[in-house]
DSSP file (Angstrom, degrees, kcal/mol; ACC not computed):
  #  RESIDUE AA STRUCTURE BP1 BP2  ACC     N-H-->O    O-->H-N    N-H-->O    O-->H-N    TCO  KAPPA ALPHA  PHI   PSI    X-CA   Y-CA   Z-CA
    1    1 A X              0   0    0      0, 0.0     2,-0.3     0, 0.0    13,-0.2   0.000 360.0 360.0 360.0 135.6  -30.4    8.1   41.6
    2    2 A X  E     -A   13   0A   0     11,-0.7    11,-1.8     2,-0.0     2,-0.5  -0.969 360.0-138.6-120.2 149.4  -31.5   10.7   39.2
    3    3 A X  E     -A   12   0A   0     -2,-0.3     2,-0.4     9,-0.2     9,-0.2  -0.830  11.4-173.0-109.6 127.3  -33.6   10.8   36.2
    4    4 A X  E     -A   11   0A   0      7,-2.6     7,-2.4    -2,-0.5     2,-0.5  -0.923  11.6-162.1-111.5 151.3  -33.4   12.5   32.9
    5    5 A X  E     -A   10   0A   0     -2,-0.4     2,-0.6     5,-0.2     5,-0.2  -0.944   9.1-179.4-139.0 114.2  -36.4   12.2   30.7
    6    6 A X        -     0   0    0      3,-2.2     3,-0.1    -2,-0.5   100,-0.1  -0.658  67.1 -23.3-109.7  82.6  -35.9   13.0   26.9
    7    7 A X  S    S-     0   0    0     -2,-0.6    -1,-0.2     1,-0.1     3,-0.1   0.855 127.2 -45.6  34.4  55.7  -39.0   12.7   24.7
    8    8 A X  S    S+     0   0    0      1,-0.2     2,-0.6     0, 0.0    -1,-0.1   0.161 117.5 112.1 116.0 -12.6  -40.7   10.8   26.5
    9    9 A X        -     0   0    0     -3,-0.1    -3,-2.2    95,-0.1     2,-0.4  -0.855  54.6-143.7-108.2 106.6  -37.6    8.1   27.4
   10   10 A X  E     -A    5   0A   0     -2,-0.6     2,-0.3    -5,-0.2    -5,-0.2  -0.709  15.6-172.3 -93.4 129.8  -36.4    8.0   30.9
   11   11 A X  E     -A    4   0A   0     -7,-2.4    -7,-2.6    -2,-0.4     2,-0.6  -0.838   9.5-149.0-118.6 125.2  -33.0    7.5   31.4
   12   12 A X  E     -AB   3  64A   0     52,-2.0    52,-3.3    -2,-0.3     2,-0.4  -0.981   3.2-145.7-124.9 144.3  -31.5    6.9   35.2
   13   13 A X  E     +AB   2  63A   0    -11,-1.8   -11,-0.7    -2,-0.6     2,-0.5  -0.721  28.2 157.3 -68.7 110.8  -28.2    7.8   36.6
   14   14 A X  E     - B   0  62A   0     48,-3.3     2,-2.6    -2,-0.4    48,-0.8  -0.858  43.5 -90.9-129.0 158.8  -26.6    5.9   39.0
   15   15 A X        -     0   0    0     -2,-0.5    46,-0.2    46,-0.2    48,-0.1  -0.125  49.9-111.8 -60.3  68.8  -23.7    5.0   40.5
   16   16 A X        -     0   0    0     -2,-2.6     2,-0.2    46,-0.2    44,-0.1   0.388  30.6-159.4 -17.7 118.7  -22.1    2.3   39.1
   17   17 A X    >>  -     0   0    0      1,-0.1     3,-0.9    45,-0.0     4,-0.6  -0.448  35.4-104.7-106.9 152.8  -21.9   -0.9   40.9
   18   18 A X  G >4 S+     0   0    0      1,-0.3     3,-2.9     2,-0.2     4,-0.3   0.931 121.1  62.0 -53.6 -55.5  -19.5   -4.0   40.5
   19   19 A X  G >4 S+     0   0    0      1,-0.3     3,-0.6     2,-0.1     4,-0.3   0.801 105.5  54.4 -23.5 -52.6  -22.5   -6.1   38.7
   20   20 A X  G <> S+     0   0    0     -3,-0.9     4,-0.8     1,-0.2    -1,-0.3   0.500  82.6  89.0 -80.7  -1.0  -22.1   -3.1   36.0
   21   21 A X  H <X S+     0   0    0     -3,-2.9     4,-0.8    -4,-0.6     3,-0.5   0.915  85.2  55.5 -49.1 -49.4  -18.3   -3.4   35.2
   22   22 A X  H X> S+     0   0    0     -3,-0.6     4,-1.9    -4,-0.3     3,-1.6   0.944 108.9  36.7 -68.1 -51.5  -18.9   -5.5   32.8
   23   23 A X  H 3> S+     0   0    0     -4,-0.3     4,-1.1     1,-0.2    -1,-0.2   0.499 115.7  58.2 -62.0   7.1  -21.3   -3.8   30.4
   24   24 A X  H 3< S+     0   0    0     -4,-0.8     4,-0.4    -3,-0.5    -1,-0.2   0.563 107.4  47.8-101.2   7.8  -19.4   -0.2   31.1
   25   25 A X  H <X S+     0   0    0     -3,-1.6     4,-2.5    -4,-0.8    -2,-0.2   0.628 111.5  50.5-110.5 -18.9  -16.1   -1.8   29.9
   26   26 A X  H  X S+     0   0    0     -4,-1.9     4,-1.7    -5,-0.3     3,-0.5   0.997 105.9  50.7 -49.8 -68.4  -18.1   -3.1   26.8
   27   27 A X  H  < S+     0   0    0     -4,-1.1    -1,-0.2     1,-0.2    -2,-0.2   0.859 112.6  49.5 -18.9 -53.8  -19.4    0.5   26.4
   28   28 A X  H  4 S+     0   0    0     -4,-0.4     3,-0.2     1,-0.2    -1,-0.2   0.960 114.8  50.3 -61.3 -45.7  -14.9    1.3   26.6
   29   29 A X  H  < S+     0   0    0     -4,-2.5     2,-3.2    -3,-0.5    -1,-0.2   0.897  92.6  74.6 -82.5 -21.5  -14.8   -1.5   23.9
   30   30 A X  S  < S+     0   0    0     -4,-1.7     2,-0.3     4,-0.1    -1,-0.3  -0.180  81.8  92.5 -65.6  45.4  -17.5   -0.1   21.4
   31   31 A X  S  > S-     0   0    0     -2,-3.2     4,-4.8    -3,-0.2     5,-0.4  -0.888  82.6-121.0 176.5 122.6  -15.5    2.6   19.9
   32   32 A X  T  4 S+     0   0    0     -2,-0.3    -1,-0.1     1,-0.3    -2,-0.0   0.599 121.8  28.5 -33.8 -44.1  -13.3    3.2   17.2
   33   33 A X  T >> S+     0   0    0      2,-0.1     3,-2.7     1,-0.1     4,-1.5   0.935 121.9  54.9 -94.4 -52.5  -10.4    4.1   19.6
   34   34 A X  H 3> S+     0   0    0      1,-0.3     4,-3.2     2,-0.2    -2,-0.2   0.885  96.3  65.2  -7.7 -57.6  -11.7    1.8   22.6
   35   35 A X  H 3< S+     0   0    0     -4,-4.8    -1,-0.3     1,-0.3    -2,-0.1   0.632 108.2  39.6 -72.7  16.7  -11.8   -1.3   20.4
   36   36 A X  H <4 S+     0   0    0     -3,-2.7    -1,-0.3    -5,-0.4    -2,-0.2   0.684 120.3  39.6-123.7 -26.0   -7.8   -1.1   20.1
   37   37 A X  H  < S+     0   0    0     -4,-1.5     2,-0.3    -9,-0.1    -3,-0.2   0.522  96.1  92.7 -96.2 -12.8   -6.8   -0.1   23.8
   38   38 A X     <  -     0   0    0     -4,-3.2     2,-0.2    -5,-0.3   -13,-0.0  -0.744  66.8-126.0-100.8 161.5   -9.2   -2.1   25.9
   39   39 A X        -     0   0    0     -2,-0.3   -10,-0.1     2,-0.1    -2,-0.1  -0.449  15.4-153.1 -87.7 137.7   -8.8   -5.4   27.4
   40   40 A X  S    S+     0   0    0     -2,-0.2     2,-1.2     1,-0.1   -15,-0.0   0.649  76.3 101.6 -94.3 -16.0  -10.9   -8.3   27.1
   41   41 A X    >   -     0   0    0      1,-0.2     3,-2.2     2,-0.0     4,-0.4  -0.588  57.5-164.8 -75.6  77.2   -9.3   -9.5   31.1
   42   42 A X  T >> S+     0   0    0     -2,-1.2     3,-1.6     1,-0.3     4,-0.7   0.804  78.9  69.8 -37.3 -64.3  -12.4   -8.3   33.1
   43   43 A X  H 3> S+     0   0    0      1,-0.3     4,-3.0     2,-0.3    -1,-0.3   0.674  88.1  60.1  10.1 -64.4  -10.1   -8.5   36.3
   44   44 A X  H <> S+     0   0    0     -3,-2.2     4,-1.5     1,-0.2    -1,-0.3   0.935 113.0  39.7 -69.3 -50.5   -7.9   -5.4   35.3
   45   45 A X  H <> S+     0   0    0     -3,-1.6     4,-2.8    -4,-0.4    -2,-0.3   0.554 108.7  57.5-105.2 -22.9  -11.2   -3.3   35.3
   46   46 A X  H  X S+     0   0    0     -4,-0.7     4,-2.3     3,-0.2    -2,-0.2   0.965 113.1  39.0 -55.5 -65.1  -12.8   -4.8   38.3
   47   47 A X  H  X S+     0   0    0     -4,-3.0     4,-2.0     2,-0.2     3,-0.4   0.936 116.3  55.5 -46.0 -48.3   -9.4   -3.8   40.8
   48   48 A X  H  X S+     0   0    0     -4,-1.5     4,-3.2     1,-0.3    -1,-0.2   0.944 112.9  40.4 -55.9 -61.8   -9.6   -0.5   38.6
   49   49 A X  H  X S+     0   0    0     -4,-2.8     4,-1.7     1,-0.2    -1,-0.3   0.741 110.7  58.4 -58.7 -21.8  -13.7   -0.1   39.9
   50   50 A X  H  < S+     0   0    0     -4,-2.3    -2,-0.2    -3,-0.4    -1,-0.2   0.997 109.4  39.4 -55.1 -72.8  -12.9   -1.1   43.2
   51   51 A X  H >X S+     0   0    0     -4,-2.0     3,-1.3     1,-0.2     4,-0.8   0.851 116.1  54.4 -34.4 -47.2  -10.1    1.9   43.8
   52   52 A X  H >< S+     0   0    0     -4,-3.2     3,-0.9    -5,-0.3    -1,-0.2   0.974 106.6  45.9 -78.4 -32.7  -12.3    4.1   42.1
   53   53 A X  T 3< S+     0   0    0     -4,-1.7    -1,-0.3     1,-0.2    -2,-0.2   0.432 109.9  62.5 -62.5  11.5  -15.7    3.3   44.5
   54   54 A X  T <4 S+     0   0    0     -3,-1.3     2,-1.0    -4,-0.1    -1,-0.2   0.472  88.6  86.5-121.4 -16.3  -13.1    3.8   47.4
   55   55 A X    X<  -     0   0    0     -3,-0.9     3,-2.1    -4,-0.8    -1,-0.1  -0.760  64.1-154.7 -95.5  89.0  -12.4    7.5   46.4
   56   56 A X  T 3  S+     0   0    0     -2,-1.0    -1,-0.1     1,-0.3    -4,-0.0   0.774  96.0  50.9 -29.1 -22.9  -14.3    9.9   47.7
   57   57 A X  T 3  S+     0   0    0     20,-0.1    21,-1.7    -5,-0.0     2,-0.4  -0.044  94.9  96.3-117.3  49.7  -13.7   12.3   45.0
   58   58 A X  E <   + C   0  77A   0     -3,-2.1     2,-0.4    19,-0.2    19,-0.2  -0.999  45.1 177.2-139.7 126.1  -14.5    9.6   42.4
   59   59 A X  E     - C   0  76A   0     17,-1.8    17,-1.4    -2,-0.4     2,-0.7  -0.944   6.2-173.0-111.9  98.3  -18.0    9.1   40.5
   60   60 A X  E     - C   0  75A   0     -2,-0.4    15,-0.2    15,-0.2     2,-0.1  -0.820  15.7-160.0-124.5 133.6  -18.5    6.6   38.0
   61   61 A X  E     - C   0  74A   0     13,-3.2    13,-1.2    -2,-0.7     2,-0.3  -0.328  13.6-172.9 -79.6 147.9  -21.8    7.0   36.5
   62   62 A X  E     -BC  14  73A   0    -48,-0.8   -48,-3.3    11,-0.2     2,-0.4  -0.919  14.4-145.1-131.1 164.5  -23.5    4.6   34.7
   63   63 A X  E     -BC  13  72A   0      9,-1.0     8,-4.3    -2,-0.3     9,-2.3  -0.938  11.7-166.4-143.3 114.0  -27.1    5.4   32.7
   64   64 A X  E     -BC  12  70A   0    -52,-3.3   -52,-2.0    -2,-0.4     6,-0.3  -0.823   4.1-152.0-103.7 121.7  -29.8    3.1   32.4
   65   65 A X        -     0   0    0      4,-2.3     3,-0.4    -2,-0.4     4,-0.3  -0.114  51.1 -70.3-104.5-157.8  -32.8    3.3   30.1
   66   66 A X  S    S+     0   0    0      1,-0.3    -1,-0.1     2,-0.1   -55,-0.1   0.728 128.4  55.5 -71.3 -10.4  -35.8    2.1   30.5
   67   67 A X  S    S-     0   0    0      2,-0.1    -1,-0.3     1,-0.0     3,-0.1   0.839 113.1-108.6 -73.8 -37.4  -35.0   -1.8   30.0
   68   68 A X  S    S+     0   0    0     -3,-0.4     2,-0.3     1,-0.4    -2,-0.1   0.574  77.3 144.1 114.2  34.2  -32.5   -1.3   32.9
   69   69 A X        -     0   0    0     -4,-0.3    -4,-2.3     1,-0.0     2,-0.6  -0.812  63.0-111.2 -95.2 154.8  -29.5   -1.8   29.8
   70   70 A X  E     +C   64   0A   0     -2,-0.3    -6,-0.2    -6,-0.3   -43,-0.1  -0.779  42.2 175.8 -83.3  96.6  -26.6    0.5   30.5
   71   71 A X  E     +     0   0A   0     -8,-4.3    27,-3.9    -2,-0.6     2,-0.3   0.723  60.8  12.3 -94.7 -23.8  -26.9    3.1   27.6
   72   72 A X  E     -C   63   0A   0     -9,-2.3    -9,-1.0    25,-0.2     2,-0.5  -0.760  53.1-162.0-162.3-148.9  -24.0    5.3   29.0
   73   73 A X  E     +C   62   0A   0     -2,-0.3    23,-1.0    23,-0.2     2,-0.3  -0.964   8.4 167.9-161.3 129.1  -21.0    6.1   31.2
   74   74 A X  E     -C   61   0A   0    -13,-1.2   -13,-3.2    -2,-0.5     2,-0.5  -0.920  27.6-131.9-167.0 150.0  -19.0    8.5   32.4
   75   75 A X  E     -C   60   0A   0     18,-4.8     2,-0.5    -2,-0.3   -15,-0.2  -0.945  22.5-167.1-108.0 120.0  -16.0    9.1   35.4
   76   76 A X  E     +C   59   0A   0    -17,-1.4   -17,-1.8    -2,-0.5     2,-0.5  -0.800  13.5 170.7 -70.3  90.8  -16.8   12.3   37.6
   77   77 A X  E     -CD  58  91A   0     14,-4.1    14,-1.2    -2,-0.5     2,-0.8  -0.966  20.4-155.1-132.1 162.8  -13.5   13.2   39.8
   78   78 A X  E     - D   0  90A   0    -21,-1.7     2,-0.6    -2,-0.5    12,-0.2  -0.920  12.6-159.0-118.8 121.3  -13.5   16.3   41.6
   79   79 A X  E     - D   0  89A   0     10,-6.3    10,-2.4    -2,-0.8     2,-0.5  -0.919   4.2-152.3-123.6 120.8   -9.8   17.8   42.4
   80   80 A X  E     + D   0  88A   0     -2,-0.6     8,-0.3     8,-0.2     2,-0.1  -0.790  30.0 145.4 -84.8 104.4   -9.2   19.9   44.8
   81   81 A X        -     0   0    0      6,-2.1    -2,-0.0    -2,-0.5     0, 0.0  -0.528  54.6 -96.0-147.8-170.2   -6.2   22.5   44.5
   82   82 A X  S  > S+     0   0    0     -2,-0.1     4,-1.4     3,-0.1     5,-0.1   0.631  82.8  79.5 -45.3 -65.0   -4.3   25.4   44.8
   83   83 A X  H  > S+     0   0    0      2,-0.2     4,-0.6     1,-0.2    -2,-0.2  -0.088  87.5  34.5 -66.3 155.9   -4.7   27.5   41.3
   84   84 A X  H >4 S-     0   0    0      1,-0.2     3,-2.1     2,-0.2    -1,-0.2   0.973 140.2 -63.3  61.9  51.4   -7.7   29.7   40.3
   85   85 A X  H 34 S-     0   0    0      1,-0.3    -1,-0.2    -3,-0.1    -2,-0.2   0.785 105.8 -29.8  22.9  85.8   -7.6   30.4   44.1
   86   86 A X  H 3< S+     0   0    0     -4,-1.4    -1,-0.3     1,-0.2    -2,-0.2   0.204  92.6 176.3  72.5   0.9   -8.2   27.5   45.8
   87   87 A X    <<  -     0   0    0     -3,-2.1    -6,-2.1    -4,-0.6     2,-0.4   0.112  26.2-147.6 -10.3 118.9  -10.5   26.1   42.8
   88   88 A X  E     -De  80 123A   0     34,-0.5    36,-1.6    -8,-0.3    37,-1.2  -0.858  27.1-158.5 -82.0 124.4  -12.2   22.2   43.0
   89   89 A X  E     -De  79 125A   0    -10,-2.4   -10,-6.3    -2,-0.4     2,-0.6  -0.950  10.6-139.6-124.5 146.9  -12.1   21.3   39.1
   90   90 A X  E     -D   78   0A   0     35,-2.9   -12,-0.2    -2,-0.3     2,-0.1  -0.770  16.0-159.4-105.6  79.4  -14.4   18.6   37.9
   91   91 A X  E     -D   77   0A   0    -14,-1.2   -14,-4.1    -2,-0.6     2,-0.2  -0.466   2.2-156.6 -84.2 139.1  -12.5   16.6   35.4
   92   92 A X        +     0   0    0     35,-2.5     2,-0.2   -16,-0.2    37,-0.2  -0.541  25.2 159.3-120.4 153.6  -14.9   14.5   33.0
   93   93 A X        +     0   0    0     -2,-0.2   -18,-4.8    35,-0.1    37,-0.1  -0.871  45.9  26.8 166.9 146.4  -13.3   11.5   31.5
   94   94 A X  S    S+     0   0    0     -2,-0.2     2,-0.9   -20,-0.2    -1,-0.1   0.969  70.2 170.9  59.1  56.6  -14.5    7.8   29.7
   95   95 A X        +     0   0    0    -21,-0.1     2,-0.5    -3,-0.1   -21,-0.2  -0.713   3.6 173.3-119.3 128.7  -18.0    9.1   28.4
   96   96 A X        -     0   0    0    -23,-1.0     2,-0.6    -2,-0.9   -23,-0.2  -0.959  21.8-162.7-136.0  93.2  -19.4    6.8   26.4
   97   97 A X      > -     0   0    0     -2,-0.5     5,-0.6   -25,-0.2   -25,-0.2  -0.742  28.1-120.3  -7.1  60.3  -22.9    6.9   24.9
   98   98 A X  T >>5 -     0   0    0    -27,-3.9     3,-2.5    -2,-0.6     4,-1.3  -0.066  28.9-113.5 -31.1 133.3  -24.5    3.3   23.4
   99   99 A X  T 345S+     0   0    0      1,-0.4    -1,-0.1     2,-0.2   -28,-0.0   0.671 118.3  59.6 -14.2 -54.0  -25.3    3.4   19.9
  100  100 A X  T 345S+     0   0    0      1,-0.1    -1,-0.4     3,-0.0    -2,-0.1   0.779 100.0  47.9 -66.1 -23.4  -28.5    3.1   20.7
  101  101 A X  T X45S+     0   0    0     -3,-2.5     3,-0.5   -30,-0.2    -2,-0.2   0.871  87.8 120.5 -61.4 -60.3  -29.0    6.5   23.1
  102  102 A X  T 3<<S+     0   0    0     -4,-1.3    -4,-0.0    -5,-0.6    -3,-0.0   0.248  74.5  16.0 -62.4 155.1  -27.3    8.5   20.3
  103  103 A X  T 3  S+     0   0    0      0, 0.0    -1,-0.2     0, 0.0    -4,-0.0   0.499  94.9 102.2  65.5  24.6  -29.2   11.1   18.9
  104  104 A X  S <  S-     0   0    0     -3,-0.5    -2,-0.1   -95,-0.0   -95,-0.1   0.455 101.2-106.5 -90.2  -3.3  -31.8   11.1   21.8
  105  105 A X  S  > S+     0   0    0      3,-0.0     4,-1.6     4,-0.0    -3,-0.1   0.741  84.9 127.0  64.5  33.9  -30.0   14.4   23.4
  106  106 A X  H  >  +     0   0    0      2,-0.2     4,-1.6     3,-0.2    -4,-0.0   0.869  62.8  51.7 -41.2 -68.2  -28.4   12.1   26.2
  107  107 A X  H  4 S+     0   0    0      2,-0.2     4,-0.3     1,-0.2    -1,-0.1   0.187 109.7  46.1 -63.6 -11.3  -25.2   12.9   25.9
  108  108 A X  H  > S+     0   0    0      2,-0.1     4,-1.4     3,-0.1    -2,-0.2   0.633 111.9  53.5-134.4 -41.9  -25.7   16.2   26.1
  109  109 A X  H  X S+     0   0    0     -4,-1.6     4,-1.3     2,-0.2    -2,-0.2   0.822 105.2  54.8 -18.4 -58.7  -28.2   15.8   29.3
  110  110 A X  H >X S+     0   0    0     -4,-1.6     4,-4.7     2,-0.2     3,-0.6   0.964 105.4  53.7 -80.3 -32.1  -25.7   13.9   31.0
  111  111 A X  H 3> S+     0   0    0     -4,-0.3     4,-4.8     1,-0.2    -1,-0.2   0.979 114.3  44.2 -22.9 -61.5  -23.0   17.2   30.4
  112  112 A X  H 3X S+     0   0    0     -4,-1.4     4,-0.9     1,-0.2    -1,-0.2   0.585 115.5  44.6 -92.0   4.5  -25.4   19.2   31.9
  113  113 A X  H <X S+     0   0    0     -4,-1.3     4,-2.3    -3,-0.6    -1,-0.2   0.865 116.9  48.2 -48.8 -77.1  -26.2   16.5   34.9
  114  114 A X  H  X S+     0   0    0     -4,-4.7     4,-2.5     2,-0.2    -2,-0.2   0.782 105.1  58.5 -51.6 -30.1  -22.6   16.1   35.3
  115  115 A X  H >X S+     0   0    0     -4,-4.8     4,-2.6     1,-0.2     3,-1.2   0.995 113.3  45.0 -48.4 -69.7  -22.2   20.4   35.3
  116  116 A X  H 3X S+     0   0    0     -4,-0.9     4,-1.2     1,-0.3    -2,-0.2   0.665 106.4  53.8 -55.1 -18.7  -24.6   20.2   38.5
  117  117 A X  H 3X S+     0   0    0     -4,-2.3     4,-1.6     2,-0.2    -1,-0.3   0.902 105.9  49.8 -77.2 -27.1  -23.2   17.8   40.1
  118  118 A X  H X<>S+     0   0    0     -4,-2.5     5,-1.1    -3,-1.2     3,-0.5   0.979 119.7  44.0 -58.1 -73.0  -19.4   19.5   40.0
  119  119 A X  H 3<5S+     0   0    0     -4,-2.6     3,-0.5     1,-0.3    -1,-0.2   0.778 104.7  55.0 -58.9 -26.6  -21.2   22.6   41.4
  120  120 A X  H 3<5S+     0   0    0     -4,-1.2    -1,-0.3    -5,-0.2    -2,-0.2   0.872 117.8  46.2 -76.0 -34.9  -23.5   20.9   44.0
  121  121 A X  T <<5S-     0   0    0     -4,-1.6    -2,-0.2    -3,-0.5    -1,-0.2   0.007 126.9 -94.9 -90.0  36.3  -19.8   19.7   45.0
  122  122 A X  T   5S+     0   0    0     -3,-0.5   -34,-0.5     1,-0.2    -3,-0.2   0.259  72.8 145.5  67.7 -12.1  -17.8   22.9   44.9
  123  123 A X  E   < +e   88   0A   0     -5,-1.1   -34,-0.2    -6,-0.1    -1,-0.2  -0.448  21.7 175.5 -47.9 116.1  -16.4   22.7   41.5
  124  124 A X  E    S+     0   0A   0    -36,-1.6     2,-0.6     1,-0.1   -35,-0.1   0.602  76.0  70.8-102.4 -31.6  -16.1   26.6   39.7
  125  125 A X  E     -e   89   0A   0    -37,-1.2   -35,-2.9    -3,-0.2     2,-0.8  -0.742  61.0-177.0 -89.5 117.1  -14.7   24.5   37.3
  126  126 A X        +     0   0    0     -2,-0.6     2,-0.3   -37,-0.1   -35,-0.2  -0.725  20.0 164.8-117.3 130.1  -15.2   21.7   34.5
  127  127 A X        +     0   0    0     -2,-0.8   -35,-2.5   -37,-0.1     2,-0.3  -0.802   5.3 168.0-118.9 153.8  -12.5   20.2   32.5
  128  128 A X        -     0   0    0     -2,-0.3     2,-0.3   -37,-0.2   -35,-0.1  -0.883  23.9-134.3-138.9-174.1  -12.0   17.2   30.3
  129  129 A X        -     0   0    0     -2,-0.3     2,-0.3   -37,-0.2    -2,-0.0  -0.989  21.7-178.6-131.4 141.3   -9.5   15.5   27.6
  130  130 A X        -     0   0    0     -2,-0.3     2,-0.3   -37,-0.1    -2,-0.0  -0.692  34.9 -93.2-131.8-176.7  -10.6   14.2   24.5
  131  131 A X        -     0   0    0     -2,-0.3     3,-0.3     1,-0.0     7,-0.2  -0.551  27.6-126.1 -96.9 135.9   -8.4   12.4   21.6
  132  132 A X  S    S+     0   0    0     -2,-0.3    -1,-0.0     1,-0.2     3,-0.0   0.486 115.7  61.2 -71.2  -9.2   -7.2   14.6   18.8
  133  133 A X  S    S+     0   0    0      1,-0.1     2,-1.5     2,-0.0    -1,-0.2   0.717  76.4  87.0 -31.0 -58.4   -8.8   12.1   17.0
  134  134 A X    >>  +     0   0    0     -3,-0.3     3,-2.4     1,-0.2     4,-2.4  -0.348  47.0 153.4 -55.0  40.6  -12.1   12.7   18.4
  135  135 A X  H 3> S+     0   0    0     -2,-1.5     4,-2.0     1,-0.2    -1,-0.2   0.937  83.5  42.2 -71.5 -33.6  -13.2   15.7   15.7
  136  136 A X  H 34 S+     0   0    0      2,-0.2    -1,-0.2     3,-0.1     4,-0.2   0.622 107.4  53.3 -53.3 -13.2  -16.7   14.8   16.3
  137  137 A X  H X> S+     0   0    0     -3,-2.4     4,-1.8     2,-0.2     3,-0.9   0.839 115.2  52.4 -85.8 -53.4  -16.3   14.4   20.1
  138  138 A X  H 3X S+     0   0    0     -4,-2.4     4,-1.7     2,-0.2     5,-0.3   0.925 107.5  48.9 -23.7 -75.9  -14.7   18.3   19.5
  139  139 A X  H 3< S+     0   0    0     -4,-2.0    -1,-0.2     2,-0.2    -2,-0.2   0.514 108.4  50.0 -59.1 -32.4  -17.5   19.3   17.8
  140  140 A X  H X> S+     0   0    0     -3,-0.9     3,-1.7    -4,-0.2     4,-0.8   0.978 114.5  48.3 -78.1 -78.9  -20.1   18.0   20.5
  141  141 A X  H 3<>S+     0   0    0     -4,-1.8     5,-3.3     1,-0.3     4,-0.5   0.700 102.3  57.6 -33.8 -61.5  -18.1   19.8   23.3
  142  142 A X  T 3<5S+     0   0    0     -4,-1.7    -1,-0.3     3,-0.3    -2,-0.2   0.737 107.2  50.6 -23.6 -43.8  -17.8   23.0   21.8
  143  143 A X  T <45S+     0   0    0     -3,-1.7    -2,-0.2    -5,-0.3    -1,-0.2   0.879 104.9  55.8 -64.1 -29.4  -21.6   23.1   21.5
  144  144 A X  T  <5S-     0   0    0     -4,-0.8    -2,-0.2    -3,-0.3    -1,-0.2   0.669 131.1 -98.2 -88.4 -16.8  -21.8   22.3   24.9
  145  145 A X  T   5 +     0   0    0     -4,-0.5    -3,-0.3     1,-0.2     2,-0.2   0.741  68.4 153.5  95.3  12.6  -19.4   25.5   25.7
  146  146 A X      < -     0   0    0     -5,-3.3     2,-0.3    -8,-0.1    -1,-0.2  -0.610  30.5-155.8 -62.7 159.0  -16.2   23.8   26.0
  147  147 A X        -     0   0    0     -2,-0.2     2,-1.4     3,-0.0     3,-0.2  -0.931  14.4-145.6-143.6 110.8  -13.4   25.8   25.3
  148  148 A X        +     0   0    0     -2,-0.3     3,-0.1     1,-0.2    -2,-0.0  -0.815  45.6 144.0 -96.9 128.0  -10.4   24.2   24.2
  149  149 A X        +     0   0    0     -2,-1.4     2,-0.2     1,-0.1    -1,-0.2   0.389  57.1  76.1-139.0  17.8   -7.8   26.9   26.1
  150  150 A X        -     0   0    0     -3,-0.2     2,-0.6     2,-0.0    -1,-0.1  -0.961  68.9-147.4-143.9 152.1   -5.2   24.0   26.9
  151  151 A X        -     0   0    0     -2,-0.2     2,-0.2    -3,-0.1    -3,-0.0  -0.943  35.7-147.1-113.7 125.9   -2.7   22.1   24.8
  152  152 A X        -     0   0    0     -2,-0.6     2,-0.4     0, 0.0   -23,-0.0  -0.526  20.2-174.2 -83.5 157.7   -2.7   18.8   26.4
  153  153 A X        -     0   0    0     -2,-0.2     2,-0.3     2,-0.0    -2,-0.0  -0.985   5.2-172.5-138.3 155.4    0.1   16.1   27.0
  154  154 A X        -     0   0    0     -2,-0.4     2,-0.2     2,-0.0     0, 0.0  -0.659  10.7-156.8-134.8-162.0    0.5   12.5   28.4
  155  155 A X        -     0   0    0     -2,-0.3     2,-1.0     0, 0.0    -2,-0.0  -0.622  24.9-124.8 165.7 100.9    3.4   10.4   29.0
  156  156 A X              0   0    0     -2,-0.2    -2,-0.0     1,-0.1     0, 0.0  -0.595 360.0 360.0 -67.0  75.1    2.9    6.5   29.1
  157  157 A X              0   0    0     -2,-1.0    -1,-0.1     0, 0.0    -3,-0.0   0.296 360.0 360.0 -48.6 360.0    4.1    5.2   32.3
């Protein structure tokens, strides 16, 4: 467990446990893009947290404030490869901030949590994907010293 403490409001970082699936897929539903692509079938996101606590190279955070409510969220996987010569990239993904956290500098804490953890685990690199949607999620990242230097693509399987 680690603690971030932001004017005065201590915030803890954990590891997310099955008991927290349900408020981190609330967190998925709270959100403009969220509320149309998540699931109300609790099920589908328990098997999903099971696989991912079974993966070594899988983190998913959840961030607790001082009532012990789940104010945010985020998945941590570390991929190990070939390119940028022999490079572990720390891909950032699902990060989700309660309504209530924002504009405490949280969000922006847990970046720079998530940075150190990538590096305390060999990661020279950190990447995410955001929604072209997302121009404020852009805007946030870019402060933070993201880079956009890739055109991303998916493909619905």
């Amino acid at each position: 467990m680690h603690t971030i403490t932001l004017s005065e409001q201590n915030f803890r970082i954990k590891r997310a446990q099955l008991k927290d699936v349900e408020a981190l897929v609330a967190l998925l539903q709270d959100d403009v893009l969220g509320s149309q692509r998540e699931s109300e079938m609790l099920n589908i996101y328990i098997q999903a947290f099971q696989a991912i606590d079974r993966d070594q190279n899988q983190l998913l955070v959840a961030v607790f404030n001082e009532q012990d409510d789940i104010v945010g969220t985020m998945q941590l996987t570390l991929i190990p490869g070939l390119a940028r010569q022999g490079a572990t990239r720390l891909q950032i993904e699902a990060v989700r901030v309660s309504a209530s956290a924002r504009g405490t500098g949280l969000g922006s804490a847990l970046f720079q949590w998530a940075a150190q953890y990538g590096r305390e685990h060999g990661a020279t690199i950190a990447q995410l994907t955001t929604d072209k949607r997302r121009t404020d999620a852009h805007r946030f990242y870019e402060r933070l010293g993201y880079v956009a230097t890739h055109e991303g693509m998916k493909l619905v399987l």
